[in-house]
Kinemage of the C-alpha trace (Angstrom):
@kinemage 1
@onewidth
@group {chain A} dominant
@subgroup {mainchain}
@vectorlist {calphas} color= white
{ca unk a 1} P 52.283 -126.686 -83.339
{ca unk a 2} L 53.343 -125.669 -79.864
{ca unk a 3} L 52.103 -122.679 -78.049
{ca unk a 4} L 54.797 -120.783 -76.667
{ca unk a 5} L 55.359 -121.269 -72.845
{ca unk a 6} L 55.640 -118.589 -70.112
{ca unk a 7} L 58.854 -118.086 -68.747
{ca unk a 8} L 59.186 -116.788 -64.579
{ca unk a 9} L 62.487 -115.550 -63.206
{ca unk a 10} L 63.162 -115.894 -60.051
{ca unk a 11} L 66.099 -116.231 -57.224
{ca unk a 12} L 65.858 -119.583 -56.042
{ca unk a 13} L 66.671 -119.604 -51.905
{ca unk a 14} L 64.689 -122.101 -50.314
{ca unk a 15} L 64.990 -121.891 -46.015
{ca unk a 16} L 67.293 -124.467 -45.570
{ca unk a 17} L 69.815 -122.733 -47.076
{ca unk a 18} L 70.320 -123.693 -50.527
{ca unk a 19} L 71.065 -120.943 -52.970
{ca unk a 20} L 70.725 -121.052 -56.395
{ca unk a 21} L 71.411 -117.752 -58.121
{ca unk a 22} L 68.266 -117.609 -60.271
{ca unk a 23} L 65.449 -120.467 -60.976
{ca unk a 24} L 63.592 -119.963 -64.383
{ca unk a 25} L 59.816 -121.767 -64.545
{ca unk a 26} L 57.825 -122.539 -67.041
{ca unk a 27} L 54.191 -122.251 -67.311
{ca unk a 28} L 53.828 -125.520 -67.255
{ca unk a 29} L 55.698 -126.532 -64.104
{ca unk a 30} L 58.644 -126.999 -65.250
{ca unk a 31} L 61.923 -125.498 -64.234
{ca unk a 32} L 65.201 -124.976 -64.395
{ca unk a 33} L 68.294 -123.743 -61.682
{ca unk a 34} L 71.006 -121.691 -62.965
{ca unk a 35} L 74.205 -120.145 -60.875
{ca unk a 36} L 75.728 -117.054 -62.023
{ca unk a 37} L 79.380 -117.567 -61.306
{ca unk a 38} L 81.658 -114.554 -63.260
{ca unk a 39} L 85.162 -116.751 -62.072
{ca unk a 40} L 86.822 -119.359 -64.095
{ca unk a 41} L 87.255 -123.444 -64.244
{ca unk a 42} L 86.978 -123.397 -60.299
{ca unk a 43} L 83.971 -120.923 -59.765
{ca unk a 44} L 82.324 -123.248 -62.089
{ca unk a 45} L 82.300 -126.492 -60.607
{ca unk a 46} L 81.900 -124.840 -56.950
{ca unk a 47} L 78.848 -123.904 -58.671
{ca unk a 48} L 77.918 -127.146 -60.646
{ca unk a 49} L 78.380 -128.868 -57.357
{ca unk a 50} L 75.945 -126.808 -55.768
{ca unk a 51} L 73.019 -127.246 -58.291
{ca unk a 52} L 73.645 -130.705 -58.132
{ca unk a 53} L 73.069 -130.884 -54.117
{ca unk a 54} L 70.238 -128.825 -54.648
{ca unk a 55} L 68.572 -131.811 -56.596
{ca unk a 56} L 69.675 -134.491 -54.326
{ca unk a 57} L 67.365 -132.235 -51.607
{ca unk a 58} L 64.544 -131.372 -53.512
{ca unk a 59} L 61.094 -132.399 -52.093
{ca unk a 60} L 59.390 -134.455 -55.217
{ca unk a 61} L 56.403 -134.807 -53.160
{ca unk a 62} L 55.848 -131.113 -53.161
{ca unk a 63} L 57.355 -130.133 -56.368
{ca unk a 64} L 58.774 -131.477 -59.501
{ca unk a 65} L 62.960 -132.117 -59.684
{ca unk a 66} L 64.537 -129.728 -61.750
{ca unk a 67} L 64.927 -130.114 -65.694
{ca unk a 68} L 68.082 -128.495 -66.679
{ca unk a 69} L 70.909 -127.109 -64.410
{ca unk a 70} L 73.110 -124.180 -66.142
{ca unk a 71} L 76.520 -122.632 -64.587
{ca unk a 72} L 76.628 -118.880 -66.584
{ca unk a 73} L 80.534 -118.448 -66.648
{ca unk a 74} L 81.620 -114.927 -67.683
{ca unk a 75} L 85.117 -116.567 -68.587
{ca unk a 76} L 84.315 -119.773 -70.744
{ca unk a 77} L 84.645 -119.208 -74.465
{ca unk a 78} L 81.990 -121.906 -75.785
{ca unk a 79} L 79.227 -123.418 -74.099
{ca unk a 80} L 79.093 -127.555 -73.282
{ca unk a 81} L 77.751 -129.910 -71.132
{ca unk a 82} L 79.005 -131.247 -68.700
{ca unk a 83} L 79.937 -135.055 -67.049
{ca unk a 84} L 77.983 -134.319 -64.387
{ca unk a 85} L 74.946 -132.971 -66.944
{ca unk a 86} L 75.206 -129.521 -65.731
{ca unk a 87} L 75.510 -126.991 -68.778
{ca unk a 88} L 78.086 -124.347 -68.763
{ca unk a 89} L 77.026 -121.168 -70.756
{ca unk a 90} L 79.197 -118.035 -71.441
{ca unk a 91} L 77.454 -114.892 -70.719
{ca unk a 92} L 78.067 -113.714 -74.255
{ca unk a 93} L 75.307 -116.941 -75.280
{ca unk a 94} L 72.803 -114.879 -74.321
{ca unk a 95} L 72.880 -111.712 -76.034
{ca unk a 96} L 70.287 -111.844 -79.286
């Protein structure tokens, strides 16, 4: 049986200007980056393509890559995953 893990929320702004909306860690190093974009189709994949830089930049010397990206869309209808691997989630997902 697993023992639940500890979840930190945080905004995710590292100095050389990357900005990922919010970053959620686990307690056991893990993480994952999320962007908060309200707009439609376009919105979206401004912010999918964002994430997706922020990986191709991350220091894995200093810190492991990320495990999951997420775009929260305020317009989709269903959630889905992505081409590119990044998962789009309608705000409405998370309620319960």
């Amino acid at each position: 049986m697993r023992s639940p893990c500890r979840v930190r929320f945080s905004t995710f702004a590292p100095s050389r200007g990357w900005n990922a909306t919010r970053s959620y860690n686990l307690s056991d190093g893990r993480y994952g980056l999320v962007e908060i974009k309200l707009g439609g189709k376009r919105a979206i994949e401004k912010g999918a393509s964002a994430l997706l830089k922020i990986a191709g930049k991350t220091d894995t010397g200093h810190m492991n890559p990320p495990s999951f990206f997420m775009g929260l869309s305020g317009t989709n209808p269903h959630s889905f995953k992505g081409e590119d691997g990044v998962y789009v989630v309608p705000i409405g997902a998370l309620k319960d």
